[in-house]
N, CA, C and O atoms as CSV, one atom per row, in Angstrom:
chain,resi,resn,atom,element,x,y,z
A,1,UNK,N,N,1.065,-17.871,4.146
A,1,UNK,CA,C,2.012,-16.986,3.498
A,1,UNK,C,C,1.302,-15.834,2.797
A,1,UNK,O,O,1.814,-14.736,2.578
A,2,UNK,N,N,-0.085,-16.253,2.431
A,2,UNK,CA,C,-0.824,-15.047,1.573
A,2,UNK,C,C,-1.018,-13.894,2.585
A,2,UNK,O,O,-0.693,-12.757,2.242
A,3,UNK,N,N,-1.583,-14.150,3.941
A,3,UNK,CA,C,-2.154,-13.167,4.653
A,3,UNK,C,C,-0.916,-13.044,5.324
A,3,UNK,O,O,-1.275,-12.440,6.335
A,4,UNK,N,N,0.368,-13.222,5.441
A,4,UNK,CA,C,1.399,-12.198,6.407
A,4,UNK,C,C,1.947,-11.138,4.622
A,4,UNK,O,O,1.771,-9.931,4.784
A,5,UNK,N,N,2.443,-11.466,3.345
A,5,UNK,CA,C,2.724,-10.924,1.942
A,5,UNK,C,C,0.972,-9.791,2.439
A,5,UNK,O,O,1.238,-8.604,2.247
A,6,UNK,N,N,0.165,-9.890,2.721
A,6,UNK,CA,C,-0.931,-8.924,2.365
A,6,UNK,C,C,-1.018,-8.491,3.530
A,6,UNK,O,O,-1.974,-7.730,3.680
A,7,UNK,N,N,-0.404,-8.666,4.421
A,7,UNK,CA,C,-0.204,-7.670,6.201
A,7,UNK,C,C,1.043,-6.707,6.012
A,7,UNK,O,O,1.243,-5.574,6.450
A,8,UNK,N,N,1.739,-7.456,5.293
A,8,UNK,CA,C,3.325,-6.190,4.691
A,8,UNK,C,C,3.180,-5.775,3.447
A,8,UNK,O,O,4.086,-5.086,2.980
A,9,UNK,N,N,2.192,-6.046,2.749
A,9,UNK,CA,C,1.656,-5.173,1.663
A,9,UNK,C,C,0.933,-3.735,2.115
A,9,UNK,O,O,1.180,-2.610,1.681
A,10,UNK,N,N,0.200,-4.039,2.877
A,10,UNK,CA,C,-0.940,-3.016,3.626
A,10,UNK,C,C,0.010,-1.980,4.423
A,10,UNK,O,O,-0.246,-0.776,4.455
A,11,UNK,N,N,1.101,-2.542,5.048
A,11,UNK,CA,C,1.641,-1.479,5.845
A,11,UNK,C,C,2.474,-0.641,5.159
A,11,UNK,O,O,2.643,0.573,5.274
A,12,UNK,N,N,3.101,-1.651,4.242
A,12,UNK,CA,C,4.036,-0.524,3.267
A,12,UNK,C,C,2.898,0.289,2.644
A,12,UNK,O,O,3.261,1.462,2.731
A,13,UNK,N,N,2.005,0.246,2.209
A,13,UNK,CA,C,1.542,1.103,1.627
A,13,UNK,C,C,0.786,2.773,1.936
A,13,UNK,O,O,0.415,3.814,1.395
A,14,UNK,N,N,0.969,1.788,3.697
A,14,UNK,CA,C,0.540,3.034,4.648
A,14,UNK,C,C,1.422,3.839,5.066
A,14,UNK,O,O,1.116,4.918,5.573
A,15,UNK,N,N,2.483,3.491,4.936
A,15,UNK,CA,C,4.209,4.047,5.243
A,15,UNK,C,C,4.077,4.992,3.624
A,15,UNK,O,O,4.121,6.207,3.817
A,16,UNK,N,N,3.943,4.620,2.276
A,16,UNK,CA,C,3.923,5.226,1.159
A,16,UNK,C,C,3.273,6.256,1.402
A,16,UNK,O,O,3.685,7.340,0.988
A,17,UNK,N,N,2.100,6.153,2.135
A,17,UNK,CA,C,1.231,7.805,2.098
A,17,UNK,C,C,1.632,8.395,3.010
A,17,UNK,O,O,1.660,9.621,2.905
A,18,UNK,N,N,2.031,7.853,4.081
A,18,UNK,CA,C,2.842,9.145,5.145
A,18,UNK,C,C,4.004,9.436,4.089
A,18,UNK,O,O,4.298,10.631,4.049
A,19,UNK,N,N,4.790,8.553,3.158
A,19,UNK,CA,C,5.443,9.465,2.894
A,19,UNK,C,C,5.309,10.630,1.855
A,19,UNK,O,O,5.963,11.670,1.937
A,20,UNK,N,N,4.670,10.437,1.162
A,20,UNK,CA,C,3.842,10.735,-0.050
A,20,UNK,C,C,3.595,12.177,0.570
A,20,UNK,O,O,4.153,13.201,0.176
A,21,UNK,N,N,2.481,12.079,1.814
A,21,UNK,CA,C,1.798,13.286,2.424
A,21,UNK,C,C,3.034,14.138,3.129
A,21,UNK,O,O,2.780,15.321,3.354
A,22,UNK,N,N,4.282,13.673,3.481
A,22,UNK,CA,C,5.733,14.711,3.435
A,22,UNK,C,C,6.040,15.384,2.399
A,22,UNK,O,O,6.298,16.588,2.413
A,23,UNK,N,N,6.035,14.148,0.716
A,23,UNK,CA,C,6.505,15.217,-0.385
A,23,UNK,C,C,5.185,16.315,-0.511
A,23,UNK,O,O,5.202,17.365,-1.153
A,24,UNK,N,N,4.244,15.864,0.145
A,24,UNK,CA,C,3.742,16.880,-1.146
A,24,UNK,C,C,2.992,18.219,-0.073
A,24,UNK,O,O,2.090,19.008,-0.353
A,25,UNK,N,N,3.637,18.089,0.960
A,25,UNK,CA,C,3.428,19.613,2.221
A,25,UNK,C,C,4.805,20.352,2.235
A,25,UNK,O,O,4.952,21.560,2.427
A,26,UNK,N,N,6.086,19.162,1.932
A,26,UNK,CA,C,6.994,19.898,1.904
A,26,UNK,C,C,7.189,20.663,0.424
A,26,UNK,O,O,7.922,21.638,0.258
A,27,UNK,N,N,6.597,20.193,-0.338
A,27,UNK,CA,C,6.728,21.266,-2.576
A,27,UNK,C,C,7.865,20.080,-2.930
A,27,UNK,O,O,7.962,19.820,-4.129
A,28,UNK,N,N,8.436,19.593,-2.328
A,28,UNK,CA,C,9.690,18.713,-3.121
A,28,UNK,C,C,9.311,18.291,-4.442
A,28,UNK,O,O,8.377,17.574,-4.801
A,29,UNK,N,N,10.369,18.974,-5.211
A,29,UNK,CA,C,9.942,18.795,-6.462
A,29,UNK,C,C,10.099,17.205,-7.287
A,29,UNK,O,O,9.773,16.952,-8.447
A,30,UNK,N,N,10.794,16.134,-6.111
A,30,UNK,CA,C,10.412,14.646,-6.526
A,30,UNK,C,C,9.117,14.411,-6.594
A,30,UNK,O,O,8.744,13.415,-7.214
A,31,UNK,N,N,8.359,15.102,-6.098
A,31,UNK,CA,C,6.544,14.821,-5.972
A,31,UNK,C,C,6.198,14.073,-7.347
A,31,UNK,O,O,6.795,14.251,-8.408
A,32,UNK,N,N,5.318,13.362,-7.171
A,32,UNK,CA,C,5.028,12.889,-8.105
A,32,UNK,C,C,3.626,12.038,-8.058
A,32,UNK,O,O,3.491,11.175,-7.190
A,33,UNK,N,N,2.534,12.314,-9.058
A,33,UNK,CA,C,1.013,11.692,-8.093
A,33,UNK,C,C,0.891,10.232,-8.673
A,33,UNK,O,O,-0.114,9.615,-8.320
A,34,UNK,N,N,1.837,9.551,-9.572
A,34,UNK,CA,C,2.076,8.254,-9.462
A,34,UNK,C,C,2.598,7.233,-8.422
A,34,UNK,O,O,2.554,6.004,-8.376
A,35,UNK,N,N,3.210,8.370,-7.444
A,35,UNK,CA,C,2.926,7.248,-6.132
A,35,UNK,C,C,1.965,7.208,-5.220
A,35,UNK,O,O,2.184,6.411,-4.308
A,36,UNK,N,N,0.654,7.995,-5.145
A,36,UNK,CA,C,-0.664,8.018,-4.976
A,36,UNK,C,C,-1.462,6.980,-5.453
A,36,UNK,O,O,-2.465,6.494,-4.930
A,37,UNK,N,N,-0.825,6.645,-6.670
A,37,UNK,CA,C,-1.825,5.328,-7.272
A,37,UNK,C,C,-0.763,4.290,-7.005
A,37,UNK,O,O,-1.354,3.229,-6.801
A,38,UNK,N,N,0.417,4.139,-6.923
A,38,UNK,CA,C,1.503,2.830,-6.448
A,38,UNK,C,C,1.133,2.800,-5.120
A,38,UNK,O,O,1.609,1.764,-4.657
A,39,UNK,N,N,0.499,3.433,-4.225
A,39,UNK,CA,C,0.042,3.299,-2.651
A,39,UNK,C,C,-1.274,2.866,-2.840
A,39,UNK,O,O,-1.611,1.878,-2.189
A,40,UNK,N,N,-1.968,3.304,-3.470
A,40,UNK,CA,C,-3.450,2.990,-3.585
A,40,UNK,C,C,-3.488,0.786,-4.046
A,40,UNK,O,O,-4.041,-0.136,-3.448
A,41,UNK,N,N,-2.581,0.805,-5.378
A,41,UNK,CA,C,-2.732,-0.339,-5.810
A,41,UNK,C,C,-2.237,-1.329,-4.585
A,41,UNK,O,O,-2.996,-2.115,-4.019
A,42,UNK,N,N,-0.824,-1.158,-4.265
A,42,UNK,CA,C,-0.528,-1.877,-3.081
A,42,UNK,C,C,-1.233,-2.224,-1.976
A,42,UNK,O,O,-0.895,-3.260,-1.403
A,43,UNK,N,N,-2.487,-1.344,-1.385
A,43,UNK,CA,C,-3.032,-1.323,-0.439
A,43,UNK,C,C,-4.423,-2.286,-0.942
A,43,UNK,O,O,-5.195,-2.924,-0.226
A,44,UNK,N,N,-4.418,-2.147,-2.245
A,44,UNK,CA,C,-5.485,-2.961,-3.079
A,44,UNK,C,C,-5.314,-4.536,-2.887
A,44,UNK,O,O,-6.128,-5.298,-2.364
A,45,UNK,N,N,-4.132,-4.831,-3.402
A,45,UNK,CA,C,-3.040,-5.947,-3.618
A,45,UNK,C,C,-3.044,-6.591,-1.815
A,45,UNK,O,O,-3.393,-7.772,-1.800
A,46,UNK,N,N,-2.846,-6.237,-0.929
A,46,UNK,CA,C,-2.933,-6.652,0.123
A,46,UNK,C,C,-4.091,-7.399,0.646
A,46,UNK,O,O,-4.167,-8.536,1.112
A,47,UNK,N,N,-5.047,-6.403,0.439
A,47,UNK,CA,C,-6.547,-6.597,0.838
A,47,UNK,C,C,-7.193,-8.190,0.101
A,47,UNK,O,O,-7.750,-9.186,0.563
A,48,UNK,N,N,-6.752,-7.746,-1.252
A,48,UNK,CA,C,-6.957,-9.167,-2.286
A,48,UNK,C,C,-6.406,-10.459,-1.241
A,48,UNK,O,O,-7.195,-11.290,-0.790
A,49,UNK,N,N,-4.827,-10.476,-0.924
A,49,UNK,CA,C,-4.287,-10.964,-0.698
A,49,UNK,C,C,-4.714,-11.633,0.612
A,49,UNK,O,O,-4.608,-12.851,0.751
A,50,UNK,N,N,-5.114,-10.975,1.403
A,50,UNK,CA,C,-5.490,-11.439,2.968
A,50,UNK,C,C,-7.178,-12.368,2.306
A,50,UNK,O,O,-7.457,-13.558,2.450
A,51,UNK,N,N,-7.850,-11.481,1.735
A,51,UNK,CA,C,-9.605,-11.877,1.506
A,51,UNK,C,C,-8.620,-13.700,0.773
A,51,UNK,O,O,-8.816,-14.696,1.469
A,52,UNK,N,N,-7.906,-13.841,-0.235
A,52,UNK,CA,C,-7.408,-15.305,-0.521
A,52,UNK,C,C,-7.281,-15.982,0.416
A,52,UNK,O,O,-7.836,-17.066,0.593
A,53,UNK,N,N,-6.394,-15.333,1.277
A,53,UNK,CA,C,-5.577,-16.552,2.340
A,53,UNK,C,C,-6.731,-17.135,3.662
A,53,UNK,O,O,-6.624,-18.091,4.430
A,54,UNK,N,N,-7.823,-16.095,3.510
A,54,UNK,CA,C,-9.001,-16.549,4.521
A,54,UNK,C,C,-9.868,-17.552,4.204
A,54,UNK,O,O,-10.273,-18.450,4.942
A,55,UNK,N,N,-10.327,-17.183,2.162
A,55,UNK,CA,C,-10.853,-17.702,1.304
A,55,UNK,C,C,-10.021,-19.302,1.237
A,55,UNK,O,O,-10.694,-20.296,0.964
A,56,UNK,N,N,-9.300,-19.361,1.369
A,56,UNK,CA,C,-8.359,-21.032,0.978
A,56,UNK,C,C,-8.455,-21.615,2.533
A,56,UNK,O,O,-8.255,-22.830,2.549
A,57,UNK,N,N,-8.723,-21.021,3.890
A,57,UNK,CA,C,-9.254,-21.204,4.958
A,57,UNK,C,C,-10.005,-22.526,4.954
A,57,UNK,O,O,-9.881,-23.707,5.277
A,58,UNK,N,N,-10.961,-21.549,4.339
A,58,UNK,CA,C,-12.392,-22.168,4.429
A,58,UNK,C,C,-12.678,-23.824,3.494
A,58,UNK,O,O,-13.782,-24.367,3.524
């Protein structure tokens, strides 16, 4: 359960910067560079998440 939660952690977060990289070519003034770091942490959070579920593997 850890490594599929940190396989849909990772992708949402890669979906966040495509969208992220729309607000901020299109000027939309929702821009905002706190979801730069809510994509960054998530993508963090995943990685953790998968390195556990390999780690409890073993």
């Amino acid at each position: 359960m850890k490594f599929l939660s940190g396989v849909i952690a990772i992708c949402c977060a890669l979906w966040l910067h495509v969208y992220v990289y729309g607000l901020e070519q299109s000027s939309a003034a929702g821009f905002n560079n706190v979801f730069n770091f809510y994509a960054f942490c998530l993508f963090s959070l995943g990685i953790v998440s998968i390195y556990l579920s390999y780690k409890e593997k073993e």
